[in-house]
C-alpha positions in Angstrom: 157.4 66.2 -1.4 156.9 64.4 2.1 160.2 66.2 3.4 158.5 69.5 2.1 155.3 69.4 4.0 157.5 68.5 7.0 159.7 71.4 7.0 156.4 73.8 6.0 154.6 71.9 9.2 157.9 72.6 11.3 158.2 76.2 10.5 154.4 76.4 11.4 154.3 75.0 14.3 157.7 77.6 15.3 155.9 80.4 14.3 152.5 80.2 16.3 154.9 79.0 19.2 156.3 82.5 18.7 152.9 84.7 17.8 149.9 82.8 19.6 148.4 84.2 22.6 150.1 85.0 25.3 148.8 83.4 28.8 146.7 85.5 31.0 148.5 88.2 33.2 148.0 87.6 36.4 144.6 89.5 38.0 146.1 92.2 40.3 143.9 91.7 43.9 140.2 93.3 44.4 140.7 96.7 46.4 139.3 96.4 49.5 135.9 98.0 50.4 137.2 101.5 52.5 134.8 101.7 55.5 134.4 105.2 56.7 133.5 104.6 60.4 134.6 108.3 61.3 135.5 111.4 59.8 139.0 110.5 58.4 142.2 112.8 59.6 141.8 116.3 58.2 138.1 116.1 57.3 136.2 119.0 57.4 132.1 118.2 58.4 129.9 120.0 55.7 128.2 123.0 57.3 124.4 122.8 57.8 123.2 126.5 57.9 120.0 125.2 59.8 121.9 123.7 62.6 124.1 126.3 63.5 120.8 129.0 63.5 118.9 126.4 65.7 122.2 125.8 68.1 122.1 129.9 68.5 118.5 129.9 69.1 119.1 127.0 71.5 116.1 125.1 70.2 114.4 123.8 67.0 111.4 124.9 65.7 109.0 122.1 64.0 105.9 122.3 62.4 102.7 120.0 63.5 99.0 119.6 63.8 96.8 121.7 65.3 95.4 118.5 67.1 95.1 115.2 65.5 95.1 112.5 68.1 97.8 110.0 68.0 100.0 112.6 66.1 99.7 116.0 67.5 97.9 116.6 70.6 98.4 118.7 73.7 97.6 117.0 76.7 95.6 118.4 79.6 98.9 119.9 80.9 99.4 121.2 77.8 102.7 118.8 77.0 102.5 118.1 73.2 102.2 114.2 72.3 101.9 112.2 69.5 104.0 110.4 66.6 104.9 113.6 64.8 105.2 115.7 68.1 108.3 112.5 68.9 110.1 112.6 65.3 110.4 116.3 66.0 112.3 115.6 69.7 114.2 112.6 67.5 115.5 115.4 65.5 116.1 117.6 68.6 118.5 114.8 70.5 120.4 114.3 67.8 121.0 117.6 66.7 121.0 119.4 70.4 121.7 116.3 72.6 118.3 117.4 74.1 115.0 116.3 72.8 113.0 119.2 75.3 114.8 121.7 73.1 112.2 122.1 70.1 108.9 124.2 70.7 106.1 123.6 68.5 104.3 125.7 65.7 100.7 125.2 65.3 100.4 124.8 61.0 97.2 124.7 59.1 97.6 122.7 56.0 96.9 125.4 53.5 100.3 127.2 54.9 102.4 124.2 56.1 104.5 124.5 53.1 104.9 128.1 53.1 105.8 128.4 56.8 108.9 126.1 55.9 109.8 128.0 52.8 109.8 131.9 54.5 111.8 129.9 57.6 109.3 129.8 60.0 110.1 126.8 61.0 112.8 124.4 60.8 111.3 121.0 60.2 107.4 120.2 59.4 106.5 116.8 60.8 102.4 117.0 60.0 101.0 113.9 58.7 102.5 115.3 55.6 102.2 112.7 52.6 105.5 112.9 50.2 104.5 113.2 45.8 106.4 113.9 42.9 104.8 117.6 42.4 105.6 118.2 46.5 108.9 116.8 45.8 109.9 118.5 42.7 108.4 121.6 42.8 108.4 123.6 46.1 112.2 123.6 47.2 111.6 121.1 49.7 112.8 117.2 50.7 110.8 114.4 52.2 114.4 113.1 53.9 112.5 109.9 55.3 109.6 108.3 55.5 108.1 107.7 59.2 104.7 106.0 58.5 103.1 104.4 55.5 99.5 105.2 55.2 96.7 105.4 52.6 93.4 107.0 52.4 90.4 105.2 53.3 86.7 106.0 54.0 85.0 106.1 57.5 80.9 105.8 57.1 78.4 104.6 60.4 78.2 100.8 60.5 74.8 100.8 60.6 74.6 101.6 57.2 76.5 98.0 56.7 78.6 99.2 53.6 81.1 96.2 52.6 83.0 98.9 50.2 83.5 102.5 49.2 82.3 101.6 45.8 79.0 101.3 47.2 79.0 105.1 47.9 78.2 106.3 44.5 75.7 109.2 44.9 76.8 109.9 48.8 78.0 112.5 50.4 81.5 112.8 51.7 83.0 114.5 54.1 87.0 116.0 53.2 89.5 118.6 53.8 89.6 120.7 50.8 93.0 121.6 49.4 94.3 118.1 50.5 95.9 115.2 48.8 92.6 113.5 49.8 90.6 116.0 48.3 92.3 115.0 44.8 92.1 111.6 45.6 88.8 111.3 46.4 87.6 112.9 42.8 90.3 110.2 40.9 88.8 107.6 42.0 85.0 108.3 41.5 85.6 109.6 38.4 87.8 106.2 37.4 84.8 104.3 38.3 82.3 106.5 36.9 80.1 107.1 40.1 78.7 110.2 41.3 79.4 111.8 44.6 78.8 115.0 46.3 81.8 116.1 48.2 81.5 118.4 51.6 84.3 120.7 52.0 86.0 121.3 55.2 88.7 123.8 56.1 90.1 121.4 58.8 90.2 117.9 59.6 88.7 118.4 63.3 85.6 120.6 60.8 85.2 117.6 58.5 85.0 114.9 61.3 81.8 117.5 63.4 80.3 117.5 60.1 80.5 114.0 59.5 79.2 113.4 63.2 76.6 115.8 62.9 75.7 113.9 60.0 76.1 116.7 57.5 77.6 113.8 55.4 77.4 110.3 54.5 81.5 108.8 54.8 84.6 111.2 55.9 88.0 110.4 53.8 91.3 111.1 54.8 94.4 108.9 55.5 93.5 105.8 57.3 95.4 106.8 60.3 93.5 109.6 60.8 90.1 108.3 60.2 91.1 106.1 63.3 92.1 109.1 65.3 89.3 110.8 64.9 86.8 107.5 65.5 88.4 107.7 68.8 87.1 111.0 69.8 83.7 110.6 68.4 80.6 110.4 70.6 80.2 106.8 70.0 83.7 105.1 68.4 82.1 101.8 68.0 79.0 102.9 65.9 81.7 103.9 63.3 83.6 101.8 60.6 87.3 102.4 58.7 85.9 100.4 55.5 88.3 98.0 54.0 89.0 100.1 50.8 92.5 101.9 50.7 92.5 104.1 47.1 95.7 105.6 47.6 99.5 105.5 48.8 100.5 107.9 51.9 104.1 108.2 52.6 104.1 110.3 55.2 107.7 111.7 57.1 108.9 114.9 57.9 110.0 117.9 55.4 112.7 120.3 55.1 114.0 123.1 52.7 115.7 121.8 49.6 118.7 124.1 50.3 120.2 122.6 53.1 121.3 118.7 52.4 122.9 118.4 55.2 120.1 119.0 57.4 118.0 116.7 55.2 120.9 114.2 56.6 120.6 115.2 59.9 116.8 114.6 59.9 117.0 111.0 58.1 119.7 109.4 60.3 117.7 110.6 63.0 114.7 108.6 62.3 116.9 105.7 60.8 119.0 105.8 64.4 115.2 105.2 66.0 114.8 101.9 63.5 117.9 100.7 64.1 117.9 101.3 67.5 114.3 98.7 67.2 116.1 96.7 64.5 119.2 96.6 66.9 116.9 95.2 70.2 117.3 98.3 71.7 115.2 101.2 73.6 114.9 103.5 75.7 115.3 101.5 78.9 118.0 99.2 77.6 120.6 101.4 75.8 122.3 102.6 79.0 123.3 99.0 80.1 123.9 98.4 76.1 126.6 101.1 76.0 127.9 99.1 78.6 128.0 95.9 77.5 127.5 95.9 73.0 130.0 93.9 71.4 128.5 94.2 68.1 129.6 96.7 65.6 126.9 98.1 64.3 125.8 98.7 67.9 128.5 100.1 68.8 128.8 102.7 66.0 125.1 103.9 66.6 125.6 104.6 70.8 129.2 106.0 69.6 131.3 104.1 71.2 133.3 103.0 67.9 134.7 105.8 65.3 132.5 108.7 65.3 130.3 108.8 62.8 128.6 111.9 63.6 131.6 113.9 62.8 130.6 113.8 58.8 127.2 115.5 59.9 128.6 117.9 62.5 127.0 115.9 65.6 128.1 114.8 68.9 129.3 110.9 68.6 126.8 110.1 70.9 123.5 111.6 68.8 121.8 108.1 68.2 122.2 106.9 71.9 120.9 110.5 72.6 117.9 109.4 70.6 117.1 106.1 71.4 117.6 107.2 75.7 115.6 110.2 75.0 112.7 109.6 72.8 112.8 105.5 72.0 113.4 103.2 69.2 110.8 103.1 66.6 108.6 100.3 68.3 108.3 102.8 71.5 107.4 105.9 69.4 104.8 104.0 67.7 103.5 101.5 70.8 102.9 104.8 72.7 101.6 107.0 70.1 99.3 104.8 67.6 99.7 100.8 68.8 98.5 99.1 71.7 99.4 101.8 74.0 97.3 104.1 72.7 93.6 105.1 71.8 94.4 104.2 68.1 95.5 100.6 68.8 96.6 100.6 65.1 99.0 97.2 64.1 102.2 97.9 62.5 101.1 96.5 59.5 103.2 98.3 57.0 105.2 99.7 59.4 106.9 96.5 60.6 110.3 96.1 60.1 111.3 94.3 56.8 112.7 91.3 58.8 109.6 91.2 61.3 107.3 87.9 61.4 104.8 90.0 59.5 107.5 92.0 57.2 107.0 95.4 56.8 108.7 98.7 54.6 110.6 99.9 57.4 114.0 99.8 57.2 117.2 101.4 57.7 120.3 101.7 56.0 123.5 100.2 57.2 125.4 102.0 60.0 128.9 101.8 58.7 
């Protein structure tokens, strides 16, 4: 019996030797991440439809603000200035190697997104705030965003208001056929209060009927409550109360039909926060295309692959843009910080590795 369990225990043990698992084949080496760092041999760049009508025209055509200080504003030579006015010559050294080349088309907000569809323009940069339905629904792209805003309430200080919600019964001063407009009903209604709301066809309308004292509080975006405290008669009698009831994303726009100018337009912006991201601007790249070592440096100025290839660009578009118009802390600085009548703080608009983070931040340029 003993030598029978032994001989089953034997032939056991032979057979799982032959039909147990086999060890693990050997795990065949992770492929490599393929960096495209220039349009590989044989590549052939997309065609952008807009681009090669603007290069014919010799110029681009953008869309701003009639006047809104600290975005769109003609100076008393008649030079436009402002944020928007700058993303639009962003766009125009990248694309033409020349930020002078782009003329500007006055656009009242009822027809900003019509003068884009018909082709009247090639890019809208007008403190244009990006939403689903906007999105979605009219052919169009927000390719970037350039400033995060939200809409607030200006009202007199002397009426020592500590919050909007105090304004139940007021009156209050708006652009009609706005985002603001909408906004402003959503959140009276939410909080059941009463208001009666003054129409205006035009910011620069709303803020004389507000002065005038036609109404009690003017909403917009907080960015331009501030631009227009700083052309009343008497900016510090005047108060941006601390209550922000919605989120603004505002950036340029461009027809849904052509992706690759969408591209064109968001690495142009992204090459300007880089370029701040990167301790560059506009009086330091020239010595930095001298001297960069680092990679990512040297792929924005061009000097290493040519990553504008894939978007049919000169391989030096981003130095174009940062020598040209400035890295993202200039355009801002100049336009709505410290430089300016706004003295806004970046606040939001930090970088996402500043002391004080922010939302801005660019993809990787590899």
């Amino acid at each position: 019996m003993i030598r029978r369990l032994a001989a089953i225990a034997v032939l056991a043990a032979y057979l799982g030797g032959c039909g147990g698992p086999k060890p693990p084949e050997k795990a065949p080496p992770p492929t490599p991440e393929t960096k495209v760092t220039s349009a590989q041999p044989g590549y052939k760049a997309a065609v952008s439809p807009t681009l090669e009508t603007i290069r014919k025209r010799g110029y681009m055509i953008c869309g701003v603000h009639p006047g809104l200080p600290g975005f769109a504003l003609r100076d008393p030579q008649g030079r436009w200035r402002g944020f928007d006015v700058d993303i639009c010559r962003v766009v125009a050294a990248a694309a033409l190697g020349d930020a002078a080349k782009v003329r500007f088309r006055v656009i009242d907000a009822q027809d900003r997104f019509g003068a884009l569809q018909s082709g009247e323009i090639d890019m809208l940069s007008r403190n244009t705030s990006e939403t689903f339905a906007r999105d979605a629904g009219l052919g169009l792209i927000f390719p970037v965003i350039t400033y995060y805003d939200g809409q607030g309430f200006l009202a007199p200080k002397a009426l020592g208001l500590a919050s909007a919600a105090e304004l139940g019964g007021a009156r209050i001063c708006v652009q009609g056929a706005t985002a603001s407009a909408g906004n402003l009903e959503d959140y009276f209604r939410v909080r059941g209060l009463e208001f009666r709301p003054v129409l205006a066809k035009s910011e620069e309308e709303a803020r004389t009927t507000y002065q005038n004292e036609g109404c009690d509080a003017f909403t917009a975006d907080i960015s331009a409550l501030a631009a227009s405290r700083s052309v009343l008669n008497n900016p510090s009698a005047h108060v941006i109360l601390p209550d922000v009831i919605s989120k603004e994303p505002l950036g340029p726009v461009v027809r849904q039909s052509d992706p690759i100018w969408a591209d064109i337009v968001r690495w142009s912006v992204y090459a300007a926060i880089l370029g701040e991201e990167l301790g560059l601007s506009s009086g330091t790249v020239e010595q930095a295309r001298d001297t960069a070592t680092d990679p990512e440096t040297r792929r924005l100025l061009g000097l290493e692959g040519d990553l504008g290839a894939l978007l049919g660009l000169k391989a030096d578009w981003g130095y174009q843009v940062i020598r040209q118009v400035g890295a993202y802390h200039e355009i801002f600085r100049r336009n709505l910080g410290g430089d300016s009548a706004l003295r806004l703080d970046r606040g939001l608009n930090a970088l996402w590795n500043a002391p004080a983070p922010g939302l801005m931040y660019a993809p990787p340029m590899r």
